[in-house]
C-alpha positions as CSV (number, residue, x, y, z in Angstrom):
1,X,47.4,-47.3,31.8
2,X,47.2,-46.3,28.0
3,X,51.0,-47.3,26.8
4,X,50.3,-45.0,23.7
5,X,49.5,-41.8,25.5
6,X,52.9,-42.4,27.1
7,X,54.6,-43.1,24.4
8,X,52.8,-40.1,22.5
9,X,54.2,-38.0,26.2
10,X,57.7,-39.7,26.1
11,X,58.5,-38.2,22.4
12,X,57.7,-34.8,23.1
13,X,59.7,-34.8,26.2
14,X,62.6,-36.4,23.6
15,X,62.3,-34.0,21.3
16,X,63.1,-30.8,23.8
17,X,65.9,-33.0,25.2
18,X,67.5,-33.4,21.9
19,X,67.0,-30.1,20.8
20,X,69.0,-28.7,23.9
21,X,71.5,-31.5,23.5
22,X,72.0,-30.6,19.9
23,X,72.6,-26.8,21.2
24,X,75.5,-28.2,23.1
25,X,76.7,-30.5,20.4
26,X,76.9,-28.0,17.6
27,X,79.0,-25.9,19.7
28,X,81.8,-28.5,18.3
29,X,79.8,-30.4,15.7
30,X,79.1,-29.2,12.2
31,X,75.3,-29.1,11.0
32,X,75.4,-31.1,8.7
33,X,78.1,-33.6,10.3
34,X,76.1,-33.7,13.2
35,X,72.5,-34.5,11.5
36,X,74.4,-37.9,9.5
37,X,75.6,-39.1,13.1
38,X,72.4,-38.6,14.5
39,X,70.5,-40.8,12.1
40,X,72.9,-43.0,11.4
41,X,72.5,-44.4,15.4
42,X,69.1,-44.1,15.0
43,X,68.6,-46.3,11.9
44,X,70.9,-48.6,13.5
45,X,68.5,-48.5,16.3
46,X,65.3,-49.3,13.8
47,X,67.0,-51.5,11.5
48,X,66.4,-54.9,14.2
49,X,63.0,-53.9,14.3
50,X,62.3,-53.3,10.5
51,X,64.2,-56.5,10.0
52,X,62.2,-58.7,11.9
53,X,59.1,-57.2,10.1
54,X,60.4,-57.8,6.5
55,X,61.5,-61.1,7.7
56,X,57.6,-61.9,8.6
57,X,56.3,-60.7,5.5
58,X,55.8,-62.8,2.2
59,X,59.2,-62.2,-0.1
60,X,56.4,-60.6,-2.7
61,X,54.6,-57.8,-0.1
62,X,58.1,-56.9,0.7
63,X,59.2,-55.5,-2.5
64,X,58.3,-52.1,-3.1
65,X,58.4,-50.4,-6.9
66,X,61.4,-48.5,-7.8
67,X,59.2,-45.5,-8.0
68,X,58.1,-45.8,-4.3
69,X,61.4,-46.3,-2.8
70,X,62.5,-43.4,-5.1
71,X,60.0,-41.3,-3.8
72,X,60.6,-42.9,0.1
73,X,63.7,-41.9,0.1
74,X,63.5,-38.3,-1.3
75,X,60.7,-38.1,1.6
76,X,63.7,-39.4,3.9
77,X,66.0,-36.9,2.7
78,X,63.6,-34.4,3.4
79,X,62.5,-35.3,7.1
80,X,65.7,-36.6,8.8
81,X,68.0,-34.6,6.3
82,X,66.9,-31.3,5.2
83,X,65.0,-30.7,8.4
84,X,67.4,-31.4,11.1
85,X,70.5,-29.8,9.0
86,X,67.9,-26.7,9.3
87,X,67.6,-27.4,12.7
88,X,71.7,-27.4,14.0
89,X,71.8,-24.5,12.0
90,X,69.4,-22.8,13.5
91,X,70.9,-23.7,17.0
92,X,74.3,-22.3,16.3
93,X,72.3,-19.0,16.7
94,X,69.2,-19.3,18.7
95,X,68.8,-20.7,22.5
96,X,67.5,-23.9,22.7
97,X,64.1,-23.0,24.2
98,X,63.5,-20.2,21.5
99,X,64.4,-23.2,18.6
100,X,62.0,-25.2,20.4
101,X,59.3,-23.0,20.4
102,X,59.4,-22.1,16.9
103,X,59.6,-25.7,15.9
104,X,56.6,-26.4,17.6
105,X,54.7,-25.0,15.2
106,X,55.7,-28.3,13.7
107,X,52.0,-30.2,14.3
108,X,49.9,-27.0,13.7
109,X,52.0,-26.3,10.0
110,X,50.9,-29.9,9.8
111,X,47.1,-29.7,10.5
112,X,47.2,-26.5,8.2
113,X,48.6,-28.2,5.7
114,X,46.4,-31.3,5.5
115,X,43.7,-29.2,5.6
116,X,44.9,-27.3,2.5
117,X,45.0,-30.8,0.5
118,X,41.4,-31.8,1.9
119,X,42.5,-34.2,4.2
120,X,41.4,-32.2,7.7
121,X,37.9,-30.6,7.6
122,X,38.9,-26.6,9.2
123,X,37.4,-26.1,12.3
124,X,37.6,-22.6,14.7
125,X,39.2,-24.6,17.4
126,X,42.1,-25.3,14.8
127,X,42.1,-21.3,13.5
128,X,42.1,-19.8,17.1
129,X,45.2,-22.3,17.7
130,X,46.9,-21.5,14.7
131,X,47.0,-17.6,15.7
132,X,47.7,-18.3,19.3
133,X,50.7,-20.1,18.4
134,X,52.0,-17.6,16.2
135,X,51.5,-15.3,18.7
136,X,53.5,-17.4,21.3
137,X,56.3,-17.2,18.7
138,X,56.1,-13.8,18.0
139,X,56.6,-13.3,22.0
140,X,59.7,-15.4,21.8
141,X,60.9,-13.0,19.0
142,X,60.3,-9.7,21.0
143,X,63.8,-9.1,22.8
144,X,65.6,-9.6,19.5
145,X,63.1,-7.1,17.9
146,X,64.3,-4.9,20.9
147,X,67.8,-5.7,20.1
148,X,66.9,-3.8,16.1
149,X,66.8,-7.5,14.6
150,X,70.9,-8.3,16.5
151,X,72.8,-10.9,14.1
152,X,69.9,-11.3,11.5
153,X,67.2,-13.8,11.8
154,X,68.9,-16.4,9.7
155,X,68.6,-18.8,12.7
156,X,64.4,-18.2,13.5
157,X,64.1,-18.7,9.6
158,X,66.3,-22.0,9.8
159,X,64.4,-23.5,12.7
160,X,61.2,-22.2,10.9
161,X,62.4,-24.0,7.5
162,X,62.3,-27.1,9.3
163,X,59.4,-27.3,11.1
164,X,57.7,-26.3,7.5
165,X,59.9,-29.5,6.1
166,X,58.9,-31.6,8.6
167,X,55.2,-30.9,8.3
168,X,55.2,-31.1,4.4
169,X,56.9,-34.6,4.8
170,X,54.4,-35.8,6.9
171,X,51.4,-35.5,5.1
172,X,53.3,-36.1,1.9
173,X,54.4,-40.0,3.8
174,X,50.6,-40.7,4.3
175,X,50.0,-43.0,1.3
176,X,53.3,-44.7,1.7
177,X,52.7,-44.8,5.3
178,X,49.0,-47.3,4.4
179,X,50.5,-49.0,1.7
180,X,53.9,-50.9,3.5
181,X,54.7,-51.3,7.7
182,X,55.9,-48.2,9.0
183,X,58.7,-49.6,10.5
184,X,60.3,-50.7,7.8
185,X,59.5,-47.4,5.6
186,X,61.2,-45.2,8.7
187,X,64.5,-47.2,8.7
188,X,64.9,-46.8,4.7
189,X,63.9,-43.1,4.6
190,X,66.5,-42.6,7.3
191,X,68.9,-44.8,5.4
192,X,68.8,-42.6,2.4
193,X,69.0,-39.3,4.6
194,X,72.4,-40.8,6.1
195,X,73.4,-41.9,2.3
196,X,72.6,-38.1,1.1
197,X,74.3,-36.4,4.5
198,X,77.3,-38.3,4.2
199,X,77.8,-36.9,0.9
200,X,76.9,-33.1,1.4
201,X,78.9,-33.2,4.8
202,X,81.8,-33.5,2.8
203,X,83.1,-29.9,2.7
204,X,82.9,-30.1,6.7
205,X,85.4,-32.8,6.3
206,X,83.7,-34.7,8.6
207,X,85.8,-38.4,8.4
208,X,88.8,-36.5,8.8
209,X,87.3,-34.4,12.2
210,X,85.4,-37.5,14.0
211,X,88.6,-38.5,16.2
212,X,89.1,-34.7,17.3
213,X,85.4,-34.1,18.8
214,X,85.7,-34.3,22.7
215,X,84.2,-36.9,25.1
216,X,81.3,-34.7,25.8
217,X,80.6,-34.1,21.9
218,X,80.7,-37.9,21.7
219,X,78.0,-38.0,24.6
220,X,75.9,-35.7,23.2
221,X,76.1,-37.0,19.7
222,X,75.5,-40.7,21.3
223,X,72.0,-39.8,23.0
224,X,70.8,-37.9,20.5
225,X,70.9,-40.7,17.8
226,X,69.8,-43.4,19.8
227,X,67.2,-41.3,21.6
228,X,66.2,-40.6,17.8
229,X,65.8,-44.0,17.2
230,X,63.8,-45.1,20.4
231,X,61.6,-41.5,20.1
232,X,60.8,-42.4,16.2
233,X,59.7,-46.3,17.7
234,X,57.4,-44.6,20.3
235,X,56.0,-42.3,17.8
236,X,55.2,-45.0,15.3
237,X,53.9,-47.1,18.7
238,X,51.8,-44.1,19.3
239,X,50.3,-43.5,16.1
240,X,49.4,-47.3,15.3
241,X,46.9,-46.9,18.2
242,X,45.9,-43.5,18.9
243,X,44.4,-40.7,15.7
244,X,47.2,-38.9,14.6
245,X,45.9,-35.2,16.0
246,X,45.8,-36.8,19.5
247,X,49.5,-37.9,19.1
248,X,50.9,-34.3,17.7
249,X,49.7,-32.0,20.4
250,X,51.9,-34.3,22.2
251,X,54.9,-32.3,20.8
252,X,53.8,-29.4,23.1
253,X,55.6,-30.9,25.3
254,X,59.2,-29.8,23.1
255,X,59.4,-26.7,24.4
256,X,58.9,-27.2,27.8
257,X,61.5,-29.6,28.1
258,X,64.0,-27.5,26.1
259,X,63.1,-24.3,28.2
260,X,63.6,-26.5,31.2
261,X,67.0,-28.6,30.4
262,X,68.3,-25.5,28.7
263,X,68.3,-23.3,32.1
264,X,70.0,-26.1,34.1
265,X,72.0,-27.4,31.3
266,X,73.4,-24.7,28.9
267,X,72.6,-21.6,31.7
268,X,69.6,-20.3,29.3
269,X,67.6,-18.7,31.3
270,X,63.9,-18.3,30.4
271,X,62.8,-14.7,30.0
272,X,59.3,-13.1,31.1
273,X,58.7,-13.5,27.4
274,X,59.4,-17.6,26.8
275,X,56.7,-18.3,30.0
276,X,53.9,-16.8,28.4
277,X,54.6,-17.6,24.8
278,X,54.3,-21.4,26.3
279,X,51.1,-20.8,27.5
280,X,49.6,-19.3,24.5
281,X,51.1,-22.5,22.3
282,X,50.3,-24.8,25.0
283,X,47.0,-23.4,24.7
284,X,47.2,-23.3,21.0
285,X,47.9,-26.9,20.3
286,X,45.2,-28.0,22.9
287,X,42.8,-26.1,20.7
288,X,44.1,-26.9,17.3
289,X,43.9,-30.9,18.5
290,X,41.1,-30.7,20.8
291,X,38.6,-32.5,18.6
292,X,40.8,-35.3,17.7
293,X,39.0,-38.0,17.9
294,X,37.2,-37.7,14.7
295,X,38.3,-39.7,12.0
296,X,40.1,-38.0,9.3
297,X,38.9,-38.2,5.8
């Protein structure tokens, strides 16, 4: 049994879960509120393990220059700040499984990305996924284009925004990612996205509002952060031992599981539409990620 191909499978299944359970959440939650509690549990769920790495590690390799921790933690800022505050926003006003579809453009805006820097070579397997996933979108987008474009698209641009985050963060983590443990690096770029959304959660008055959210806010809140946590430890499990390409189509999995939870959870029932727009990016991803065993440049 490959343990990372699981682990790769186990954190695109957590990501759709989290995405529905951060459509119930915001519901009582604000955005921004909600993102700092989320990563807050889950760099208290990474901090044992980064600890125990630092604490192995020579008092010399563990110091990092002020201008790589700067740079860390604007990265951190970025991924577990800007991107999930994008995210809840973008839930207050899209269903769950339409948020997760959208964000699975996540590893594809990725790919595209890297291969716009020169670190993927371009290949037709990764072109013909890249338009078959926007296709799959753009079917998820056809009853509000019915509706004559009902309450404004601020919510698919939102969820759009931070998939687009999340993929420029990536490949802009690569050379910090070689040059210190992963582990480590993850808990202090979530450390300074708590640091920065505790401050611009402010005007949501969020120390004054945590005692009125309701048991089932608490719940929600509660498994998304330490799901978070675990997820990000697979991931990183994941990507130690398997190419990075192999890992990301993994995230095809999102949607499914949002599409899923959100009809027995949230009463979101999947239209005609959301069915075949998972095929095409199912399809999409296999063949943006298909040759993934060659080693990147």
């Amino acid at each position: 049994m490959n343990l990372a191909l699981w682990a790769a499978a186990a954190t695109g299944v957590q990501v759709g879960a989290a995405i529905v359970a951060s459509r119930f959440a915001v519901a009582e939650v604000p955005p921004l509120t909600l993102a700092m509690l989320r990563y807050a549990l889950g760099f208290a769920c990474l901090l044992p393990f980064a600890w125990r790495v630092l604490a192995a590690m020579p008092r010399s390799a563990a110091r990092a220059p002020a201008r790589d921790l700067l740079a860390m933690a604007a990265l951190g800022i970025g991924q577990f700040g800007v991107l999930i505050a994008l995210l809840n926003f973008g839930l207050q006003r899209v269903p769950a499984a339409q948020a997760a579809l959208i964000f699975s453009l996540f590893p594809l805006l990725t790919l595209a990305l890297a291969t716009a820097l020169g670190r993927e070579k371009p290949t037709a397997s990764l072109a013909v996924g890249v338009l078959l996933s926007i296709a799959g979108v753009a079917c998820t987008l056809v009853p509000k284009l019915e509706a004559r474009h009902a309450g404004g698209w601020w919510g698919e641009m939102a969820v759009l925004g931070a998939a687009a985050t999340g993929a420029l963060c990536s490949v802009l983590y690569r050379p910090y990612l070689q040059r210190y443990p992963v582990v480590p690096v993850s808990a202090f770029a979530m450390l300074a996205s708590v640091v920065a959304l505790a401050l611009l959660a402010l005007p949501e008055a969020w120390p004054a509002r945590l005692g009125g959210f309701g048991a089932g806010a608490w719940w929600a809140i509660g498994f998304i952060g330490v799901s978070s946590g675990i997820g990000y430890f697979w991931w990183l499990y994941a990507l130690k031992h398997l190419p990075p390409t192999r890992v990301t189509v993994f995230l095809a999995l999102n949607p499914v599981t949002a599409a899923l939870l959100g009809w027995g959870l949230l009463g979101e029932r999947p239209q005609a539409w959301t069915w075949f727009a998972l095929l095409l990016i199912g399809t999409g991803l296999w063949l943006a990620t298909r040759r993934a065993d060659n080693p990147r440049p």
